[in-house]
N, C-alpha and C positions, 0 to 999 in steps of 0.2 A: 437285527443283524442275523445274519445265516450262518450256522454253522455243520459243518461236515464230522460226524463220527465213522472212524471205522474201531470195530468191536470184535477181538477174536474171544469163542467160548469154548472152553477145552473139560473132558471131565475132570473130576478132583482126584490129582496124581495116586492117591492111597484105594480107589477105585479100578477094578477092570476095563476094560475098554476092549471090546469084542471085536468092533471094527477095525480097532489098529494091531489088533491081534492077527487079523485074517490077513489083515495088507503085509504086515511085518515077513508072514508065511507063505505069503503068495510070491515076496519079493525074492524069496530060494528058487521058487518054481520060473522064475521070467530070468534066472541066471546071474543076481543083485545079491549075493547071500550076505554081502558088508552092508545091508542098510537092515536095520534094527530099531526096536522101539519107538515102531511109530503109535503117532497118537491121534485120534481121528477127534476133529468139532467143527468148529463152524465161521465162517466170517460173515455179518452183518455190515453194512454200508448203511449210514441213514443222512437225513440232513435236518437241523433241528433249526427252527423261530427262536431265537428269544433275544432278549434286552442287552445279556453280559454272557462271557464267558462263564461264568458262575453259575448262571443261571439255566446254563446248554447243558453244563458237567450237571446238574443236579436232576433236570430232564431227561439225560442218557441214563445217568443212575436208576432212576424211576425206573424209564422201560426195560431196563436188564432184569431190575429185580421184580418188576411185576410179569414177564412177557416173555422176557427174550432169552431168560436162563430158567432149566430148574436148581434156585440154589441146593437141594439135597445130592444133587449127583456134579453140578455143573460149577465151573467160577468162570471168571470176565474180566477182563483187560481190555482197557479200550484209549485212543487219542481223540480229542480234537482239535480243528484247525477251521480259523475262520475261510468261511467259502470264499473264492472270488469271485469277481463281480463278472457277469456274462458282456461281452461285447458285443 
């Protein structure tokens, strides 16, 4: 079966975050001065092989933690959903 992960990776809240820093200040400059705290990371889309749901969640886990995040700076939250079928 095919399954669809999407994977948002955000830094760890207790961490700066330079990017959302700059955006957050930029947002004064463009005339937005109520939008605050932003937080810059990343959205991943994949699509995983495998036998079970079980077995896609434990495959997504893998590549978060070998790949797609660095655990020391980074965390991950992610869904899946079985793919459907192409017509």
């Amino acid at each position: 079966m095919k399954f669809k992960a999407e994977i948002n990776v955000m830094p760890h809240k207790a961490l700066l975050d330079p990017q959302g820093k700059a955006i957050s200040k930029s947002m004064t400059n463009i005339g937005l001065p109520e939008i605050t705290g932003v937080r810059m990371g990343k959205h991943i889309h994949l699509e995983v092989e495998a036998e079970s749901e079980e077995a896609a969640k434990a495959k997504v886990e893998e590549a978060c933690q070998k790949l797609l995040t660095n655990q020391i700076t980074e965390y991950y939250e992610f869904t899946l959903a079985q793919a459907e079928l192409e017509a």
